[in-house]
C-alpha positions, 0 to 999 in steps of 0.5 A: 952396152947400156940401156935405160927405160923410163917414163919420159925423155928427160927432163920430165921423165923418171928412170925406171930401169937401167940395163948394162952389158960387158960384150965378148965376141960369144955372149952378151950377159945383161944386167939390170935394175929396176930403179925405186919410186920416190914416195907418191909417184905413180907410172903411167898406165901407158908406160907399162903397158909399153914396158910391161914395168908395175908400180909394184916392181918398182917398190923393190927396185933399186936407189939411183946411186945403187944402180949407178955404181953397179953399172960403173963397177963393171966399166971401171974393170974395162980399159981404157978409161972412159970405158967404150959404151954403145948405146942406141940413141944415146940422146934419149940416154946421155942426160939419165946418165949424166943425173947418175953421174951427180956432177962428177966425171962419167966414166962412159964414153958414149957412142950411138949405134942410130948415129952409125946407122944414119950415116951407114943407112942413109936410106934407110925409112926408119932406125929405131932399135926394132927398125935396125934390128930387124933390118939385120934379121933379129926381133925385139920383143913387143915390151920395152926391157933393158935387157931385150935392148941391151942385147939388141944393141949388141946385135947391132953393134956387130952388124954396123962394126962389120959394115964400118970395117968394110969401110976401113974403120977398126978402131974407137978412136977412129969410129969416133974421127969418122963420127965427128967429121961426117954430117949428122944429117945426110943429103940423101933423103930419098927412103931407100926401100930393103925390099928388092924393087924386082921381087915385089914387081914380080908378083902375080895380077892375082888374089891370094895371101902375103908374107912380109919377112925378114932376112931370117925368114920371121914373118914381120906380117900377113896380109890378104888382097883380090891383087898381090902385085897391086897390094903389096907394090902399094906399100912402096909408092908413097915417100910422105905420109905413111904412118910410123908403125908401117915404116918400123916395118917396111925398113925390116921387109927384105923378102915375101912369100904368097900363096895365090888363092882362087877367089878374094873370099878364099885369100881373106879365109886363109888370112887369119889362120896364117896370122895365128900360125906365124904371130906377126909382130905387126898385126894386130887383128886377128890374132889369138893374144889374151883374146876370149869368148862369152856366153850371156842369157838372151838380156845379157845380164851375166856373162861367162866364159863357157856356154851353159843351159842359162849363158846359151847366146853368143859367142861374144868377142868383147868383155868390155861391150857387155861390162858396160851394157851391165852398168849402162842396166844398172845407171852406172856412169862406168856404161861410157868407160872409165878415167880421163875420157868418162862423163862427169857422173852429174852429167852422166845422171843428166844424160841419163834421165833425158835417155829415160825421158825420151824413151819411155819404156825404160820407165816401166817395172816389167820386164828387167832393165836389160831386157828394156835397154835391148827392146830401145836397140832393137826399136833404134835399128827398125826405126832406120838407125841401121846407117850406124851399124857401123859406128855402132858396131865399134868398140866405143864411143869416141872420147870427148874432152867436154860431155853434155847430157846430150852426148851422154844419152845419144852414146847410151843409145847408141850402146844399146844398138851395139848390144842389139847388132852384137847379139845379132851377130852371135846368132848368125855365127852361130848358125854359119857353123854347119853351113855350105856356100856357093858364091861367085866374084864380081865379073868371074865366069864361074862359081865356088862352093865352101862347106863349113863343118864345126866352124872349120872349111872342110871342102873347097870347089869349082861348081856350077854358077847354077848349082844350089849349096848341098846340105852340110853335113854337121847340120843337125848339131845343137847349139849347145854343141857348137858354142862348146867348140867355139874357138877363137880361130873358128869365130875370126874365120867365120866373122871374116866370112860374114863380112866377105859375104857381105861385100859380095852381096852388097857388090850384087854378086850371086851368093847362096848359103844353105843351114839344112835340109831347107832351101838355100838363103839366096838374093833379097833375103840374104842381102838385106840379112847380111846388111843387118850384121 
C-alpha cells in the first residue's frame, strides 16, 4: 500500500510525504517520510492546514531518493516482480512515483482501489478515500497523513477483495484482466443513496434531533428539525447540485437515530450538547474544537481569557472580532485582516481618513479611541444600520481583489457595528444565565416553560399558555459568578436559545422571559430586544 501527500497534483505539486506498507491478513505497519524542501520554498498555508505538515517538519524530512529507496527496499523483498501495489487514486500518485523512479523501471505494479470501487459501487455519490471508507464503516482522521491513508486503503482493499471474490475474481492477474476489459465509466449514473429508502421514509412528522451513522454506528452528524421525515428526507432528493462535503457524507450514511423532541426550541437546545458529546466529523458549528471565550473592559481595549474586576464584559466567542477592533483603535491596516485579501496600507490610511472625515467624533482627544469607535457603532445602530445585524454580525468583511478608500471606511464602520452588537450580545447572554421561559410554537395549543440555572436547563414542562415564567432560582447570582462558569457548551446553549427566541418573537409567537423577582419581559419590548441581538 502507498500513499503520497503533497502540495498539488502534479506537475505543479511538491512531494511532501510518502507512506508505504507491506500488508499481512492481521496488521497493517505504515511507514513513512517527510520529503525535504528545496531551499526557498515555502508550503502553502492551506496545504498545512489540510495535512497538519509545517515547513518546520519538512527542514528534517528526507531527500527524494532517500525515501525512494526505502520504500522500494520493502517491495523489492515482495514477489513477484513488479511487486503488487494498491494505491487509492493512484492517478494522483502514479507521476510522484514515476519522478522517483528517475526514468528507470518501477518496481510497483499499480492498482487503484477508486477504479475497483467505481465499478463495484457504481452508485455510489462519492469514492474519495474517506467516501470508500467510511462507506465500509471506518473513519479517516480530519488531516491528510500517509500513514492514516495508507492504513485506509488497506481497510478498503479488504472489503473491495471480498466483494471482488464474490465475483469470482481471487487473483492479481485476474483483478488486473477485469480492470482492463471493464469501462472506466459505468452506464449507471443515477446516485444509489446507502441509506435504506424504508428507514429514512419512516421517520416521524415530528420535531426533534437526528443522527447520521455509519455501518459501525459512529456518528458522521447531528442535526435538528421542527420535522424529521421533512428534513432528513430532503437530503436525499436531489441528483445535482448538493455540495462535495455533503456527498463525502451522504455516500457513508447507512443507518439514523433520532430523538423526537416536544418543541422546535427543544430539538435546537438538544443539537449542540449532542455535537459535543459525539464530535461528528461533518459538523462544524458547534463544537468545542481549539474554541475559547474572552472577557474585555466595557472599551474593549484588552482581552483575557477569564473574567476579573477590570475584563468584566462578555463573554466573547471571536478573538479575531476584538484583535481587529484593537488595531482598527490603533489605525492599523491589520483592522480588515491580513495577507492576500487585506487593503493596501496607502488605501488603507485613505479609507481611514475619510472614516474620521465623516465621523467627526473620532477627532476629539476624550474619551480613548475605543471608547469613540464604539459611541460611532452604537450612533450607526440607532441611526437605522440595524438592517445589517446580520452582515454585521459575521466574522468579516467579504475579501476583495481591489480595495477603494470607499470600501475601506464603509468595512470600518461596519467593524465598529459588530464591536457594538457583539457586546450587546454579551450582555444578553450573560443575563439569560439565571432565567425562566414560558413560549409557545406558532399554531400549538399549548405552552412550555424552561428554567435556565448557571447556563444549564434544569427544568422542562407543560404549562399553562397563561402562565407567567417563576423566578429562577440562580438569579441573585453576580456577574462575576456566572462569567466564571461560562463555558463554551453553556455560551452555544444559550447563544441557540437567543436565536430560537428570536424566530418566535419574529413569527408573533408568545414568548415571556423572567431574570428576577421583576415581572416577565414579554411582547413589544421583548420583540424589539431581541431583534437588536
Amino acid at each position: 500500500m502507498v500513499d503520497c501527500q503533497a502540495t498539488c497534483a502534479a506537475p505543479r505539486g511538491r512531494l511532501l510525504e510518502i507512506g508505504w506498507a507491506r500488508v499481512r491478513p492481521t496488521s497493517t505497519h505504515a511507514n513513512t517520510c517527510l520529503i525535504r524542501a528545496p531551499s526557498g520554498q515555502r508550503i502553502p498555508p492551506a496545504v498545512t492546514r489540510i495535512t497538519g505538515i509545517t515547513d518546520r517538519m519538512v527542514m528534517v524530512g528526507v531527500e527524494p531518493h532517500v525515501a525512494w529507496r526505502a520504500l522500494t527496499g520493502d517491495a523489492a523483498t515482495l514477489t513477484p516482480q513488479p511487486a503488487p501495489t494498491v494505491i487509492h487514486f493512484a492517478r494522483f500518485e502514479r507521476p510522484f512515483l514515476e519522478a522517483l523512479a528517475a526514468g528507470g523501471a518501477s518496481p510497483l505494479d499499480i492498482v487503484c482501489t477508486h477504479e475497483i470501487a467505481r465499478r463495484l459501487l457504481p452508485g455510489l455519490p462519492r469514492r474519495s478515500l474517506r467516501a470508500v471508507a467510511g462507506y465500509f464503516g471506518r473513519a479517516v482522521g480530519p488531516l491528510r497523513r500517509s500513514a492514516d491513508h495508507v492504513d485506509a486503503t488497506a481497510f478498503i482493499w479488504h472489503e473491495l477483495t471480498d466483494l471482488l471474490e464474490g465475483r469470482g475474481i481471487s487473483t492479481w492477474s485476474a483483478l488486473g484482466e477485469w480492470l482492463a476489459a471493464l469501462p472506466t465509466t459505468p452506464k449507471h449514473r443515477q446516485r444509489i443513496w446507502p441509506m435504506p429508502r424504508d428507514v429514512r421514509l419512516s421517520l416521524p412528522d415530528a420535531p426533534g434531533v437526528y443522527r447520521f451513522l455509519r455501518t459501525s454506528r459512529d456518528v458522521l452528524y447531528v442535526g435538528k428539525a421542527s420535522s424529521l421525515h421533512r428534513r432528513v428526507n430532503s437530503y436525499f432528493r436531489h441528483q445535482h447540485g448538493l455540495p462535495e462535503r455533503m456527498l463525502e457524507m451522504l455516500s457513508q450514511v447507512r443507518a439514523i437515530s433520532f430523538e423526537v423532541t416536544p418543541t422546535t426550541l427543544e430539538a435546537a437546545l438538544v443539537e449542540p450538547d449532542e455535537i459535543k458529546r459525539h464530535r461528528p466529523p461533518y459538523n462544524i458549528a458547534l463544537t468545542e474544537e481549539d474554541r475559547g471565550l474572552w472577557f474585555t473592559p466595557r472599551d474593549l481595549s484588552e482581552r483575557s481569557r477569564r473574567p476579573s474586576p477590570r475584563c468584566r464584559v462578555g463573554p466573547f466567542p471571536s478573538a479575531e472580532l476584538l484583535d481587529q477592533f484593537a488595531a482598527f483603535a490603533d489605525a492599523s491596516a491589520d483592522a480588515l485582516g491580513r495577507g492576500r485579501w487585506a487593503p493596501d496600507p496607502a488605501v488603507f490610511d485613505e479609507g481611514y481618513a475619510q472614516l474620521r472625515g465623516a465621523h467627526g467624533e473620532l477627532s476629539r482627544g476624550n474619551p480613548g479611541m475605543h471608547a469613540r469607535l464604539l459611541r460611532l457603532g452604537t450612533r450607526l445602530w440607532r441611526a437605522g444600520r440595524r438592517d445589517r445585524d446580520e452582515d454585521a454580525a459575521s466574522a468579516g468583511d467579504r475579501p476583495t481583489d481591489a480595495w477603494t478608500p470607499e470600501q475601506v471606511q464603509a468595512s470600518l464602520e461596519r467593524l465598529a457595528l459588530r464591536a457594538v452588537l457583539a457586546r450587546r450580545r454579551a450582555r444578553w447572554l450573560t443575563r439569560l444565565f439565571d432565567a425562566s421561559v414560558v413560549w409557545s410554537e406558532p399554531g400549538a395549543a399549548g405552552a412550555r416553560l424552561i428554567v435556565i440555572e448557571n447556563g444549564d436547563i434544569t427544568l422542562r414542562a407543560v404549562v399553562d399558555p397563561e402562565a407567567a415564567p417563576p423566578v429562577p432560582p440562580g438569579h441573585q447570582r453576580t456577574i462575576t459568578a456566572r462569567h466564571e462558569a461560562f463555558t463554551v457548551a453553556r455560551f452555544d446553549r444559550l447563544r441557540v436559545l437567543s436565536t430560537e427566541l428570536k424566530r418566535l418573537a419574529a413569527a408573533g409567537a408568545p414568548v415571556a422571559i423572567r431574570f428576577g423577582v421583576a415581572p416577565a419581559l414579554a411582547g413589544g419590548r421583548l420583540a424589539s430586544l431581541l431583534s437588536c441581538l
